[in-house]
GULOSE-786607 format. One record per residue (C-alpha): x, y, z; residue in one letter. Coordinates in steps of 0.2 Angstrom, whole numbers, plus 5000, padded with zeros to 4 digits. Example, Ala and Ser with C-alpha at 12.3 -4.5 7.8 and 13.67 -1.06 7.14 Angstrom:
<X 5062 Y 4978 Z 5039 rotor A>
<X 5068 Y 4995 Z 5036 rotor S>
//
This chain:
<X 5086 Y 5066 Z 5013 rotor X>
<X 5097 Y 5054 Z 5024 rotor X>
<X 5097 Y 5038 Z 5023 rotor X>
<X 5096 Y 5026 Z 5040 rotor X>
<X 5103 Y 5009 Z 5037 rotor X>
<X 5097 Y 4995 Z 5045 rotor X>
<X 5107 Y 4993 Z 5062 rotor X>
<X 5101 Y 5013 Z 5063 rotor X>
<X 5084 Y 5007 Z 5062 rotor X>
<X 5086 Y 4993 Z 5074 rotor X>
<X 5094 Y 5004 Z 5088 rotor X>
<X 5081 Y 5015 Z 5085 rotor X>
<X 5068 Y 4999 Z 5086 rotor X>
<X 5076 Y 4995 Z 5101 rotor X>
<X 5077 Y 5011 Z 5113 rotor X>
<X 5060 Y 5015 Z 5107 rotor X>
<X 5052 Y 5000 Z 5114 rotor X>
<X 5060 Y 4995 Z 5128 rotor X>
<X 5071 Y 4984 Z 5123 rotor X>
<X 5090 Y 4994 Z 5124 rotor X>
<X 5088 Y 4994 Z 5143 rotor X>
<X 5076 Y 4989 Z 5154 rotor X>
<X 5066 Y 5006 Z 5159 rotor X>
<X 5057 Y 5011 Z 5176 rotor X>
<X 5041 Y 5013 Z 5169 rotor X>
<X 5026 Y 5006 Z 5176 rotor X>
<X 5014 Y 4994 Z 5168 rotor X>
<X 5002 Y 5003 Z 5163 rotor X>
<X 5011 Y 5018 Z 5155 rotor X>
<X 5022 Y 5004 Z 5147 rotor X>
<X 5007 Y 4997 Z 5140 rotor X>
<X 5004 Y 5014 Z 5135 rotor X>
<X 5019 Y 5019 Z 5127 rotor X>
<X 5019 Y 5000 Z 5117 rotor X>
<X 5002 Y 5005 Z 5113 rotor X>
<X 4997 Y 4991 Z 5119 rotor X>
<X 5004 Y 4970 Z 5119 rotor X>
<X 4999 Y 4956 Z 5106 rotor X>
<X 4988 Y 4945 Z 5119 rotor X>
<X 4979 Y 4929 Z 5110 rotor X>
<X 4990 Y 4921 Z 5122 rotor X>
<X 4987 Y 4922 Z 5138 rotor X>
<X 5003 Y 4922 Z 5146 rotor X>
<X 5016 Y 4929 Z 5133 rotor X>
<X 5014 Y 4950 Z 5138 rotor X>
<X 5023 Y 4943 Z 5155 rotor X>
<X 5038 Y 4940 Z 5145 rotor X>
<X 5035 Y 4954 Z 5137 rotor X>
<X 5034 Y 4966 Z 5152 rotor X>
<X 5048 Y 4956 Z 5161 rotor X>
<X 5061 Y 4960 Z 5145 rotor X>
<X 5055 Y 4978 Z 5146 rotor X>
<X 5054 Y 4984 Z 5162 rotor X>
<X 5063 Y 4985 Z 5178 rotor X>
<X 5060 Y 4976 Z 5193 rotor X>
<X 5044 Y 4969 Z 5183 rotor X>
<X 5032 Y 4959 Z 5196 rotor X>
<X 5021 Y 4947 Z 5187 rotor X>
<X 5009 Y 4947 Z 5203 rotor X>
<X 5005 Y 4964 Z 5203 rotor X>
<X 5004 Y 4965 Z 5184 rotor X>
<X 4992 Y 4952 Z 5185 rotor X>
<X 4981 Y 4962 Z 5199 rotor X>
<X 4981 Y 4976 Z 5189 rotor X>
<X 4968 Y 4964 Z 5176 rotor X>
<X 4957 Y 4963 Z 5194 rotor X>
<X 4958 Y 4981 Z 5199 rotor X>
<X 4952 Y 4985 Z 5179 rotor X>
<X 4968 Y 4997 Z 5176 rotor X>
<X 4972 Y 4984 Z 5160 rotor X>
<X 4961 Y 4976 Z 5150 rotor X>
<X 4960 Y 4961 Z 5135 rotor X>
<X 4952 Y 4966 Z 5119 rotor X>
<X 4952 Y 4965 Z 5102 rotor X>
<X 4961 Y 4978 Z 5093 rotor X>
<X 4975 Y 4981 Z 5083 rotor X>
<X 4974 Y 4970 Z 5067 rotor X>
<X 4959 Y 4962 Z 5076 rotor X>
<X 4970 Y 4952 Z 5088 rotor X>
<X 4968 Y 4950 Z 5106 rotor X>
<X 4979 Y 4965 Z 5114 rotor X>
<X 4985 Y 4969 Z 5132 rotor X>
<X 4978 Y 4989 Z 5134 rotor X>
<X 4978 Y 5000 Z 5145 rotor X>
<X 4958 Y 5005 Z 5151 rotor X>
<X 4959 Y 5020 Z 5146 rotor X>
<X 4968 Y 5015 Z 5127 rotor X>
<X 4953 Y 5002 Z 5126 rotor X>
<X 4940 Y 5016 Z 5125 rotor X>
<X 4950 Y 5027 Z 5117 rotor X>
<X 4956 Y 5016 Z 5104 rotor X>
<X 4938 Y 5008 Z 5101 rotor X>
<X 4928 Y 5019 Z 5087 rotor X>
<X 4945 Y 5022 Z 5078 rotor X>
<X 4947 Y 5004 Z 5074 rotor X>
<X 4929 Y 4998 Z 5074 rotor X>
<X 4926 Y 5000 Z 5057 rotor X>
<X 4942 Y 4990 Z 5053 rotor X>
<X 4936 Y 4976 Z 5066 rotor X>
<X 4921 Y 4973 Z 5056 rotor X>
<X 4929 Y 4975 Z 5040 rotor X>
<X 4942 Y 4961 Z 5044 rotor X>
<X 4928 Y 4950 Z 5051 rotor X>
<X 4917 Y 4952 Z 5035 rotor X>
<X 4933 Y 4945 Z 5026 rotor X>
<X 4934 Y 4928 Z 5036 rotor X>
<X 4913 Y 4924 Z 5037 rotor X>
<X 4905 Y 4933 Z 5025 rotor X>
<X 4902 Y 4916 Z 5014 rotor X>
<X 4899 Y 4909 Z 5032 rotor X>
<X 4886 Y 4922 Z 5039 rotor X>
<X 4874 Y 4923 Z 5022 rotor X>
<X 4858 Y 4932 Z 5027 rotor X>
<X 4865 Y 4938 Z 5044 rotor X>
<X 4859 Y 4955 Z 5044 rotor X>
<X 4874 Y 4964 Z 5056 rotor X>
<X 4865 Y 4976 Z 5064 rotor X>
<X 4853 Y 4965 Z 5068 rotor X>
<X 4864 Y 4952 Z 5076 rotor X>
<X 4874 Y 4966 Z 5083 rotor X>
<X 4857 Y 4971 Z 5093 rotor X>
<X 4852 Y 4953 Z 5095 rotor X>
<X 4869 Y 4949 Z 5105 rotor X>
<X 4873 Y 4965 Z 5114 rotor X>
<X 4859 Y 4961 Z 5129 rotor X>
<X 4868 Y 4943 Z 5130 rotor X>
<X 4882 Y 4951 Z 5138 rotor X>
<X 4875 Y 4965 Z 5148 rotor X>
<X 4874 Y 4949 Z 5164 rotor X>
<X 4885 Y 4935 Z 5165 rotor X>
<X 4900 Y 4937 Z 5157 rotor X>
<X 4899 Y 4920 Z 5143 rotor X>
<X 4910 Y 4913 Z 5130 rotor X>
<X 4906 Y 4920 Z 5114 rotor X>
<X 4902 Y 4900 Z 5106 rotor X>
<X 4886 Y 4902 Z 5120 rotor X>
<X 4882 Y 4918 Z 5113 rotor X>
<X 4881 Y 4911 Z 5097 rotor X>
<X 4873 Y 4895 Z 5102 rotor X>
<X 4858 Y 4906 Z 5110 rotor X>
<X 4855 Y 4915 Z 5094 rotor X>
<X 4853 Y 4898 Z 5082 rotor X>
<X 4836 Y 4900 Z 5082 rotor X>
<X 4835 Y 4914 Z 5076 rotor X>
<X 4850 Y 4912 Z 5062 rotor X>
<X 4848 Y 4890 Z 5059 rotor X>
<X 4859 Y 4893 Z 5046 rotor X>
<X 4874 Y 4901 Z 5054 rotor X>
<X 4886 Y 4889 Z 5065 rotor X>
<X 4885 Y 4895 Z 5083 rotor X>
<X 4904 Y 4897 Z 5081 rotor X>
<X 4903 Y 4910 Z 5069 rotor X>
<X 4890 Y 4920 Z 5075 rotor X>
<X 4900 Y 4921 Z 5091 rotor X>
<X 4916 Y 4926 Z 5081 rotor X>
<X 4909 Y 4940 Z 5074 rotor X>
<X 4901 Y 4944 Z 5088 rotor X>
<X 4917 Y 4948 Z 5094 rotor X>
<X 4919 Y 4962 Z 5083 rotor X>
<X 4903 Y 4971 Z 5082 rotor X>
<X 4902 Y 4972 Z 5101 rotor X>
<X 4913 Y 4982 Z 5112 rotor X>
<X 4917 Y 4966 Z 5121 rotor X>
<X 4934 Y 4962 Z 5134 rotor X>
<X 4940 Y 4945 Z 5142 rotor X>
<X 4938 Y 4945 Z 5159 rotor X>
<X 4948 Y 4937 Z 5172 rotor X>
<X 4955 Y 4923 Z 5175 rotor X>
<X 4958 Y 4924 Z 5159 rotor X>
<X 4975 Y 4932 Z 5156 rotor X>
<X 4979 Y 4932 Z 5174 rotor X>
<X 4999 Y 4926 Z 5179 rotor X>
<X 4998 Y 4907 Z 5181 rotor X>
<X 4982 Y 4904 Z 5180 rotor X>
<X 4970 Y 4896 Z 5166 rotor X>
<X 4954 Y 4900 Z 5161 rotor X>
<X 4940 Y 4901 Z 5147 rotor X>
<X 4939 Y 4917 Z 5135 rotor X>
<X 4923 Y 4923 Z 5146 rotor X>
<X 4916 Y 4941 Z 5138 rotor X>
<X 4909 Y 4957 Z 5143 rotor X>
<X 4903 Y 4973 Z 5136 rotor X>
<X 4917 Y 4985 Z 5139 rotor X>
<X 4904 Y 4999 Z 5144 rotor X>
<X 4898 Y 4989 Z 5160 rotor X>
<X 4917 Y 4983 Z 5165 rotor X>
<X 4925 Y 5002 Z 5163 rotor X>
<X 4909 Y 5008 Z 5168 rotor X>
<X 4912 Y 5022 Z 5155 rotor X>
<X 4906 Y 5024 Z 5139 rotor X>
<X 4915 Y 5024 Z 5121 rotor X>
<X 4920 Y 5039 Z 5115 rotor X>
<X 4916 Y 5043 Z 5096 rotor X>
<X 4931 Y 5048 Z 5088 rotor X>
<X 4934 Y 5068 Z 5090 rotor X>
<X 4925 Y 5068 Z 5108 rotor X>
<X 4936 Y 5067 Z 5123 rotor X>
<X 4946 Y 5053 Z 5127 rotor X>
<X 4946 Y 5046 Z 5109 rotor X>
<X 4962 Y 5044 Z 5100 rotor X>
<X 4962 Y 5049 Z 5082 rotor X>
<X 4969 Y 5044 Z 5064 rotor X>
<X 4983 Y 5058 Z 5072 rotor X>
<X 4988 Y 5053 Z 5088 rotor X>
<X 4988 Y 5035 Z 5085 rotor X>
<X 5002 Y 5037 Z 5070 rotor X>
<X 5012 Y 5050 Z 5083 rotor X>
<X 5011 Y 5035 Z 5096 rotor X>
<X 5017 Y 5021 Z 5084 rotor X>
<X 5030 Y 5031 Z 5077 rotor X>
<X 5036 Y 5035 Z 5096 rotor X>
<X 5037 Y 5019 Z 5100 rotor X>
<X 5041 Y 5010 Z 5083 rotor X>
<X 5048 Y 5025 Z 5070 rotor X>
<X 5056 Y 5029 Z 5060 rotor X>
<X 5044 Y 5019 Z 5048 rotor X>
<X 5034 Y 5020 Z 5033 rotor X>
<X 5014 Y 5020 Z 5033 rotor X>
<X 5014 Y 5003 Z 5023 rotor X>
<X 5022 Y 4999 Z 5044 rotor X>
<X 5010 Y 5009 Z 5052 rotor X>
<X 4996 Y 5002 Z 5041 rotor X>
<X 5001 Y 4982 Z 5044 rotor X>
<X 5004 Y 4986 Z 5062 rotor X>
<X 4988 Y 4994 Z 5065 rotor X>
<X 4977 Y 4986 Z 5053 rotor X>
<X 4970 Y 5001 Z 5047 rotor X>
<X 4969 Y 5009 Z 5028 rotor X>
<X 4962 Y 5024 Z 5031 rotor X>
<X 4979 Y 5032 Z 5037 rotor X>
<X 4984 Y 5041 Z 5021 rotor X>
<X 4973 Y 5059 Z 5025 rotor X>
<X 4981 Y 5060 Z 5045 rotor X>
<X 4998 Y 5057 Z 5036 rotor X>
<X 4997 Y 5073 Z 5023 rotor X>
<X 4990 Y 5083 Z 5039 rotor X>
<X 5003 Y 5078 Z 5051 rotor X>
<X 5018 Y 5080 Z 5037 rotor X>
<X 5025 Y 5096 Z 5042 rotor X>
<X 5027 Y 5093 Z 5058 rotor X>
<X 5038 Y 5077 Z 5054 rotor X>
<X 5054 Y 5073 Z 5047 rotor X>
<X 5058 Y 5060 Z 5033 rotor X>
<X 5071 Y 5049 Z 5031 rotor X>
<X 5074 Y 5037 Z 5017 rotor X>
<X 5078 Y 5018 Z 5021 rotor X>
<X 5091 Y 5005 Z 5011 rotor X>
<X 5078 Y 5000 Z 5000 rotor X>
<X 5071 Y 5017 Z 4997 rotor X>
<X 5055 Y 5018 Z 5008 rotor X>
<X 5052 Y 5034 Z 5014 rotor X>
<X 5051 Y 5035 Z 5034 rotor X>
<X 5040 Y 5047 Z 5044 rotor X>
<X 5047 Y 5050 Z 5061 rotor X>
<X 5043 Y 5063 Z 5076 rotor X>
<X 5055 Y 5075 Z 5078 rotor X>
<X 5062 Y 5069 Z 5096 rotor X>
<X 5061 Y 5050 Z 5090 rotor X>
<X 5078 Y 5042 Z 5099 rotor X>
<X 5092 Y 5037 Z 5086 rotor X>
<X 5106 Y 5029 Z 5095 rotor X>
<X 5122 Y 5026 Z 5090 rotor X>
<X 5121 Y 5011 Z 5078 rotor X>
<X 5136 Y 5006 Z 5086 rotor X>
<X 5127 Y 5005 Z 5103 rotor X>
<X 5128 Y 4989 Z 5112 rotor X>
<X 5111 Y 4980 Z 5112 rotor X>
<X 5109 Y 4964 Z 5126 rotor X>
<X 5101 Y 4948 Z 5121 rotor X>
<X 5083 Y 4949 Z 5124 rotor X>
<X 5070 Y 4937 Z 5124 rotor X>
<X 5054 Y 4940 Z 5116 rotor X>
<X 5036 Y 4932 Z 5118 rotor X>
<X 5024 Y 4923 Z 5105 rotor X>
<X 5017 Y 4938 Z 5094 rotor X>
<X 5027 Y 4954 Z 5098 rotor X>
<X 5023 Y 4968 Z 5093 rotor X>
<X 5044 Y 4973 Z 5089 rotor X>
<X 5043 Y 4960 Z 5076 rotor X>
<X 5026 Y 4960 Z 5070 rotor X>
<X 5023 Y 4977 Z 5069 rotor X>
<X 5031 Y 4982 Z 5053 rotor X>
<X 5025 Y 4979 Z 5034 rotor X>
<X 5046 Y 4977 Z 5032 rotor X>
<X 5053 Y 4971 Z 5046 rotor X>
<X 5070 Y 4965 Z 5040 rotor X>
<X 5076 Y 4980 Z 5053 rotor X>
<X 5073 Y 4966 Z 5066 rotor X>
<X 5073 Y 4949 Z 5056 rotor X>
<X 5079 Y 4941 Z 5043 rotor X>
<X 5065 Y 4939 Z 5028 rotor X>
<X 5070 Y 4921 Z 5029 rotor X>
<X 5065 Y 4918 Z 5045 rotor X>
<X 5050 Y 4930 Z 5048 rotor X>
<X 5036 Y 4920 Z 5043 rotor X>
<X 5041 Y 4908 Z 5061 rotor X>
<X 5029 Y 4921 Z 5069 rotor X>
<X 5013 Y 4915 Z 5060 rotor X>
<X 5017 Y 4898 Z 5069 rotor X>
<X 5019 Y 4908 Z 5087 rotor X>
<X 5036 Y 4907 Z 5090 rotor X>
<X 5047 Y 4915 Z 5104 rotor X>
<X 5059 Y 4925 Z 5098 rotor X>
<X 5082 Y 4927 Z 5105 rotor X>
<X 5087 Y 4945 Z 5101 rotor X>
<X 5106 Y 4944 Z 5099 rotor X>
<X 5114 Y 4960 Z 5096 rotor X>
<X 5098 Y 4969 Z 5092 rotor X>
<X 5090 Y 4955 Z 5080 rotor X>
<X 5080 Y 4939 Z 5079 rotor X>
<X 5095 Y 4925 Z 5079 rotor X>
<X 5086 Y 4909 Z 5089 rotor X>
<X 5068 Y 4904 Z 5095 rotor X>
<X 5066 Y 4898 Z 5113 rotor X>
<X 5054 Y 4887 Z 5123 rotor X>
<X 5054 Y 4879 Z 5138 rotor X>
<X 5048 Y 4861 Z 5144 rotor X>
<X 5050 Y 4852 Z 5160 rotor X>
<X 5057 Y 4837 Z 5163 rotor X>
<X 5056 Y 4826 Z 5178 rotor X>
<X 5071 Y 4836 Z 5189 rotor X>
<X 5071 Y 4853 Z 5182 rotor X>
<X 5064 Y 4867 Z 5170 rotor X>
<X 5075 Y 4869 Z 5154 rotor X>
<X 5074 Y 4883 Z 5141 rotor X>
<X 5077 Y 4876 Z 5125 rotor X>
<X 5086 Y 4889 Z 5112 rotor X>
<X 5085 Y 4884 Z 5094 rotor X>
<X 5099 Y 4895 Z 5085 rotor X>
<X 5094 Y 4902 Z 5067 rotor X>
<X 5105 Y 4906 Z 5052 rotor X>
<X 5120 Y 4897 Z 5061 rotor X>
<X 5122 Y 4905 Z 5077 rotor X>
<X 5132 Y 4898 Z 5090 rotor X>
<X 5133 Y 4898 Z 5108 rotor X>
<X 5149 Y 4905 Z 5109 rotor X>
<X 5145 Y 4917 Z 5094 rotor X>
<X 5130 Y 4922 Z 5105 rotor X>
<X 5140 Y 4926 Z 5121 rotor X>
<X 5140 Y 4922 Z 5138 rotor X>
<X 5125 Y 4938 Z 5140 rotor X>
<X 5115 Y 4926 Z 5131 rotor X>
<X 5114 Y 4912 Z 5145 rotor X>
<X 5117 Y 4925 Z 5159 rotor X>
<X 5098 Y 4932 Z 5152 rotor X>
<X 5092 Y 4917 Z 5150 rotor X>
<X 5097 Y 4910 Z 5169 rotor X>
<X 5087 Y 4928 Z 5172 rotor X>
<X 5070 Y 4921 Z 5161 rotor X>
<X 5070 Y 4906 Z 5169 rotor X>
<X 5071 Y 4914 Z 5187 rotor X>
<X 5056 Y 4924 Z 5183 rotor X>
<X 5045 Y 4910 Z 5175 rotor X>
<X 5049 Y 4898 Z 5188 rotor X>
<X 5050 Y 4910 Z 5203 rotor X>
<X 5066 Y 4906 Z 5210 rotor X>
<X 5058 Y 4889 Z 5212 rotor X>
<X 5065 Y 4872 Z 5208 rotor X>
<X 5081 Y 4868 Z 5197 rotor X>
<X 5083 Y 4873 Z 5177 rotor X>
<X 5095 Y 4875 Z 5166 rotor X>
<X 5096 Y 4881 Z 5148 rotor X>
<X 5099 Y 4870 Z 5134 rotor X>
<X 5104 Y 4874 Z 5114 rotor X>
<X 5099 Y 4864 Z 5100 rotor X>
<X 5109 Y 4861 Z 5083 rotor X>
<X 5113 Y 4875 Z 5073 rotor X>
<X 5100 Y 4877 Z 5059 rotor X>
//
């Protein structure tokens, strides 16, 4: 069985999500293909979509929240996700069970003698009017559970209901409260059970990770999704998959027209948004950055791809004349080690957070 060494892996990392070379895609089949983006914060997918995609226009992106074509919603390891509508219901009753299962976890000890079917019924009319915050959910079901903090009843909430964020939220440049809906009335769909029409299975949703993430091992497919009950869709899709070994003797699953690029390929600097899903979403992800450095992401940073892997985190503040992107190098990377690409894409990021408007410039801290 071969073996793929890690740059292999990384290239492979790369083309598959976007990152290689900026593709033509739309947003919403780019949302698609990424199976969606980490969204807890608001405004990161914008970076993420602007280092994927060609001729990315923030504006219409953000219209495509309004016109309903994307959506905010819990999902994927119970995190706030950028999805396409039509992943949103589909992806729904795969996860469901792992949503509650997760939220058990966190407030059980929090939630004593809170029946969930019950609260599930109690809240679900809530949100059928008025979109709300998910605290007032909570707060207008006290009486009824004086036990329970309003701010955990609302948290899980958020998990036994189909709920989505409705703009403002998540819109580009603009700021607003985490205001919910059922997903039903906003789609004006319903949920498909899983094996009905428009429902993505145990299946399809390992195919689709592995197309956009592969080659990779189910312990990857398992932390990326948050799921455990991957093992039986695995077994059934094994003979239509190949296999590959990695350096440390995982065996990968991969679809039999995944993308291997050269390892030798040239990779550009890219810079990534709080919580992306190219780092995060691997049980081993030492094919994109060093184990020394990966535990960063808990505390939301933004990530410098140089030559294919995490070498620097960015920011960016404003001072009184300009806006400066601040790069904090990791492991001892240099400006000049990084290459003139590296400010030639960053002049490009601060174009695109700025609008062409006002000066900036980029600015690198000391070698860690």
């Amino acid at each position: 069985m071969r073996t793929l060494g890690q740059r292999e892996l990384n290239r492979a990392l790369l083309a598959r999500n976007l990152l290689l070379q900026r593709s033509p895609l739309d947003v919403v089949t780019a949302t698609e293909h990424l199976v969606g983006l980490q969204a807890q914060e608001p405004q990161e997918p914008y970076v993420g979509l602007f280092s994927r995609l060609l001729d990315f226009d923030p504006v219409a992106a953000s219209e495509l929240l309004d016109s309903r074509q994307v959506v905010r919603t819990l999902m994927m390891r119970r995190t706030i996700h950028l999805l396409s509508a039509a992943d949103c219901l589909g992806l729904r009753a795969l996860h469901q069970p792992m949503l509650e299962q997760r939220m058990r976890s966190v407030l059980r000890s929090r939630l004593v003698g809170v029946d969930e079917a019950d609260l599930r019924d109690a809240a679900t009319p809530l949100f059928e009017g008025d979109p709300r915050q998910l605290p007032d959910a909570g707060r207008a079901l006290t009486d009824q559970w004086p036990d329970a903090a309003a701010r955990d009843l609302g948290d899980a909430i958020s998990s036994l209901v189909p709920l989505l964020q409705v703009p403002p939220r998540g819109l580009w440049r603009e700021q607003g409260p985490a205001h919910n809906t059922l997903i039903t009335s906003w789609l004006e769909r319903p949920i498909p059970d899983v094996g009905e029409p428009g429902a993505v299975d145990a299946e399809m949703l390992v195919l689709r990770y592995l197309r956009a993430y592969g080659p990779a091992a189910t312990a990857d497919i398992r932390s990326w999704s948050g799921l455990t009950g991957l093992p039986a869709a695995v077994t059934s899709l094994m003979p239509d998959l190949v296999t590959f070994r990695d350096e440390r003797g995982r065996l990968l699953l991969d679809v039999p027209d995944g993308t291997l690029p050269d390892p030798k390929t040239p990779a550009p600097p890219r810079f990534l948004p709080s919580f992306d899903n190219a780092v995060l979403g691997f049980d081993d992800r030492s094919r994109i950055i060093d184990d020394a450095d990966k535990g960063l992401s808990i505390m939301g940073a933004r990530y410098l791809l140089v030559d294919g892997r995490v070498r620097a985190t960015w920011t960016t503040r404003a001072d009184t004349t300009s806006t400066v992107l601040v790069i904090s190098p990791l492991g001892g990377l240099t400006r000049a080690e990084a290459g003139a690409e590296v400010d030639v894409e960053g002049e490009r990021l601060l174009e695109f957070l700025t609008a062409g408007s006002g000066d900036h410039r980029i600015e690198w801290t000391s070698a860690a």
